[in-house]
C-alpha positions in Angstrom: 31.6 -45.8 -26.6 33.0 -45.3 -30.3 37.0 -45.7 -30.5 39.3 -43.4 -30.0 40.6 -43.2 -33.2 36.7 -42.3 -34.1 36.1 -39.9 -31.3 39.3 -37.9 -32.2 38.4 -37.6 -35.9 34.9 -36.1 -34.8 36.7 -33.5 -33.0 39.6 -32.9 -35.6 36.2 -31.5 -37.8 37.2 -28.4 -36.4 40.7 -28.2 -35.6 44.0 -30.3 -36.6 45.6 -29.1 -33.9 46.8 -30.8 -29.8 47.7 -28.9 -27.1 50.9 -29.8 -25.5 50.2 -28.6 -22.4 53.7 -29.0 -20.6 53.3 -26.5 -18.0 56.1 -25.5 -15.8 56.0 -24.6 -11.8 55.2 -26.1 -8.6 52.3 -24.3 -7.6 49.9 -27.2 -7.5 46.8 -24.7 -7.6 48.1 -22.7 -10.1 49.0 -25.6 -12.4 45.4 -26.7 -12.7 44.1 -23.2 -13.2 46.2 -22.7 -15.7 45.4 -25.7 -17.0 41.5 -24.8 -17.1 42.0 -21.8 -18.0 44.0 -23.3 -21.6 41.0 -25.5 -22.4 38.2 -23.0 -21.9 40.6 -20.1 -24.1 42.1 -22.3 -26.7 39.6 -25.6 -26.8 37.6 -24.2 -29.6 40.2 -24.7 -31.7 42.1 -28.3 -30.7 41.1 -31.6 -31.2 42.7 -32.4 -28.1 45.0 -31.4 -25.7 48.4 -34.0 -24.5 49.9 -34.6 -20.5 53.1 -35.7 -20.0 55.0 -35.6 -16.3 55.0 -32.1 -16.0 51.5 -32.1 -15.4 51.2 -35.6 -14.2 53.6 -35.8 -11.4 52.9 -32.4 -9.5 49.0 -32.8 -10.0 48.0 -36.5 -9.4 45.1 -38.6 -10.5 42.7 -36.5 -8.5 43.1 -33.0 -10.4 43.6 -35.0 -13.7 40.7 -36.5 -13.8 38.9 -33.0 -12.9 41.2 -31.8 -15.8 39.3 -34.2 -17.9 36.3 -33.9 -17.4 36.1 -30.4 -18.3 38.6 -31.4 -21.5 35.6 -34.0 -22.4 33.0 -31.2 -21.8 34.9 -28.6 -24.3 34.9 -32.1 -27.1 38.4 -32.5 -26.4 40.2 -36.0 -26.5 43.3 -36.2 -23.8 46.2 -37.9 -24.5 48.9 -39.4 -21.7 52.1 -38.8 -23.2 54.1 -40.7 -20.9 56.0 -43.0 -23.7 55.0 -46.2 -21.9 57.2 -48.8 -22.4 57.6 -51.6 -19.0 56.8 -55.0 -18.9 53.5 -56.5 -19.4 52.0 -56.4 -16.3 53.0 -53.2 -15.3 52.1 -51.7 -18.6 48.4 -53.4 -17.6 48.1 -51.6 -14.3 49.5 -48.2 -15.6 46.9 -48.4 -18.4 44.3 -49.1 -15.7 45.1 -45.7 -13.6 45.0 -43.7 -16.8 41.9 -45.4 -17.7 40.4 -44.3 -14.4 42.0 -40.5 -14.4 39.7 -40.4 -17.8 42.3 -39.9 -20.7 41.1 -41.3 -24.0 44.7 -42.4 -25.0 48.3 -43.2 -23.9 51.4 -42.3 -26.1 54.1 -45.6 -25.8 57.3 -46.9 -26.7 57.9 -49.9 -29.2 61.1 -50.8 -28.0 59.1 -53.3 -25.5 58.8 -55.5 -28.4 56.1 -56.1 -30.5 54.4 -58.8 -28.2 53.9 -56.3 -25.3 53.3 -54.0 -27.6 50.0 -56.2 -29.2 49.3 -56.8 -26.1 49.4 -53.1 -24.4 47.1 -52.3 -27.8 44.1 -55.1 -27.1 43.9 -54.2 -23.8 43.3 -50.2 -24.7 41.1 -50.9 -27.3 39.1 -53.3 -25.0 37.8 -50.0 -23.1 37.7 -47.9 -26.6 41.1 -46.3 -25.6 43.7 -45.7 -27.9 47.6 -46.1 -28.5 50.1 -43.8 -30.4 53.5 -45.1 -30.5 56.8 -43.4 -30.8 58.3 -43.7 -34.9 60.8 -40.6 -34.9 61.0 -37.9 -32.1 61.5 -34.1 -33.1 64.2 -33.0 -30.6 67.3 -32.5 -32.9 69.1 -35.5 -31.2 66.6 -37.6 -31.9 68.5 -39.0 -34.9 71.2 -40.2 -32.9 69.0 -43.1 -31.5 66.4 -43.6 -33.8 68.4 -43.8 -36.4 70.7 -46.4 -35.6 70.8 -49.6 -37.7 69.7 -52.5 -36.0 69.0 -56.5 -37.4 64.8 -56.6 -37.5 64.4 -60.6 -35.6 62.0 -61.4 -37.9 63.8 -60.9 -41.1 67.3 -60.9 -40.0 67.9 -57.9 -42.0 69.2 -54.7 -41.0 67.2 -51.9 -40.5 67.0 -48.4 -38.7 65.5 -48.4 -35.7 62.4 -46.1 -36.6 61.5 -48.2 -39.4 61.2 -51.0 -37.4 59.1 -48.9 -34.7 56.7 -48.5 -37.5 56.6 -52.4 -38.9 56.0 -53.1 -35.2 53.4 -50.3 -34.7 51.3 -51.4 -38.3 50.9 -55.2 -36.7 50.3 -54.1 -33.6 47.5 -51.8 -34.8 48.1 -48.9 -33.3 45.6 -45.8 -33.4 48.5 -43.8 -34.5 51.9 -42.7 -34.5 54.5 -39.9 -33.4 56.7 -38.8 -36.1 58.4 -35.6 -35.7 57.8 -32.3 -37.8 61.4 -32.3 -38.1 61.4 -35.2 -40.6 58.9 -34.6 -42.8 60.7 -37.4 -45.2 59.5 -40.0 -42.9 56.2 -38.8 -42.2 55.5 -39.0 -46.1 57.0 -42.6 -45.9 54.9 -43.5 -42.5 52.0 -42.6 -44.7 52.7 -44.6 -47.1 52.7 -47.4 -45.0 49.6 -46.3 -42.9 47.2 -46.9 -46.0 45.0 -45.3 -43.3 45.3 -47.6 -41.0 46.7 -45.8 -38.0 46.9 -41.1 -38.3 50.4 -39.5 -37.7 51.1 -37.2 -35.3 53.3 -34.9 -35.6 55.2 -32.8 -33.0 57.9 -30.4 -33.1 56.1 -27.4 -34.8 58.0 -24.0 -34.6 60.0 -23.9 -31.6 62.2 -27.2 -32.3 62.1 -26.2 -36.4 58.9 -28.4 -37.5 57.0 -26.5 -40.6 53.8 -26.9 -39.9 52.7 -27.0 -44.2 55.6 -29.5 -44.6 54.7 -32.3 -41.9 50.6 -31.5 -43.3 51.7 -32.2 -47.0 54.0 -35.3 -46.1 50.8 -36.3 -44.7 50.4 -35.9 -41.0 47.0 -35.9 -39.8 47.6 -34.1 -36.4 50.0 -31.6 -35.0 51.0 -31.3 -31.4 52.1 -28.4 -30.7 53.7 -27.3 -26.9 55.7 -24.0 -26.7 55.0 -22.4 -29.9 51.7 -21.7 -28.2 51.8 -21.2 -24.8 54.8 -18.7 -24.8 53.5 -16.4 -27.8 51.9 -13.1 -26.4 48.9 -13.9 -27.7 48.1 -17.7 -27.6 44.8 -17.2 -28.9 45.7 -16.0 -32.1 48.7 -18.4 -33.0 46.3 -21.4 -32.2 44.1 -19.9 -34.5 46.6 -19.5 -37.1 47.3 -23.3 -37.2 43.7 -23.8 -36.9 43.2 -22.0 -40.3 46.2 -23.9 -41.9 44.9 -27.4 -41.1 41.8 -26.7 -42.4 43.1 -25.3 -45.6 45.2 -28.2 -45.8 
């Protein structure tokens, strides 16, 4: 199997965009349908579509892995947004249960350190999975915390937090990164530093105050985008919309 980072370029030929598909409701049944029914509508135009634990928890590993398998059928990638971050061990036998539900990558946190971190990273790419790590969050407090100033241990200088997620993330060689539409000033820094390395995704796009043509011309590579799409009246056309854009881009 090619890597991730390889399988998800192959499928960004056509589309830019992920699907954040944060469904709300208990209705386990309904959940998956809707689910489905999101992949087969608005596949054709995502590279992939993300989980996190509003999907996870109600459904379980059963109905996920259903869930992907029709994802991998449509050429989608699937992504575990569950910002990972534990100790070593359990980090292993979480990335083993994802690895079995049939997601293709897992979104974690660097604030393990970077020796988890390395670690968490050869063990995905072992299987040909992937790892995207948290740089900058989009929701508007994320500043607050990832912003802070904080001595790096290896230098003894002082440093923000973020740019300490990303010197951690480059030597741990991540697949990619999450840096919020909201700061498109550090995505054009991140990609700087990438040197194509590692792809930036970027979430945050229209309901939290992303621009999509600001984060694509600071120089993400992928934009995840939730709400924007599943509450307009027409999902359809707005995917299609940011479709067109990242292809112009």
């Amino acid at each position: 199997m090619s890597s991730f980072r390889k399988r998800i370029r192959a499928s960004s030929s056509r589309s830019s965009i992920i699907l954040a598909n944060d469904l709300d409701g208990t209705n386990l049944e309904l959940l998956e349908k809707h689910t489905l029914k999101n992949i087969k509508t608005l596949g054709k135009h995502l590279c992939a579509i993300k989980f996190n634990f509003h999907l996870l928890l109600p459904l379980g590993e059963k109905s996920i892995k259903r869930i992907n398998k029709v994802a991998h059928d449509f050429g989608l990638q699937t992504i575990a947004d569950i910002k990972l971050n534990d100790i070593g061990n359990t980090n292993m036998v979480t990335l083993q249960r994802l690895w079995y539900s049939e997601f293709d990558a897992v979104i974690s946190n660097p604030i393990m350190g970077p020796e988890n971190l390395l670690q968490l990273v050869k063990n995905a790419h072992n299987d040909s999975h992937g790892v995207i790590t948290l740089v900058h969050m989009s929701h508007p407090g994320a500043k607050l915390g990832y912003g802070l100033r904080v001595q790096d241990p290896s230098s003894g200088k002082m440093s923000s937090i973020h740019d300490l997620f990303l010197k951690w993330s480059y030597l741990s060689h991540v697949d990619g990164i999450v840096v919020g539409a909201t700061v498109p000033r550090l995505i054009e820094l991140s990609a700087k530093k990438a040197k194509g390395k590692f792809e930036i995704y970027s979430p945050g796009i229209g309901t939290q105050g992303g621009d999509p043509n600001n984060a694509l011309n600071a120089g993400a590579n992928y934009l995840i985008v939730g709400r924007t799409i599943l509450n307009s009246k027409n999902p359809q056309l707005e995917v299609q919309k940011l479709q067109d854009l990242t292809l112009r881009s």
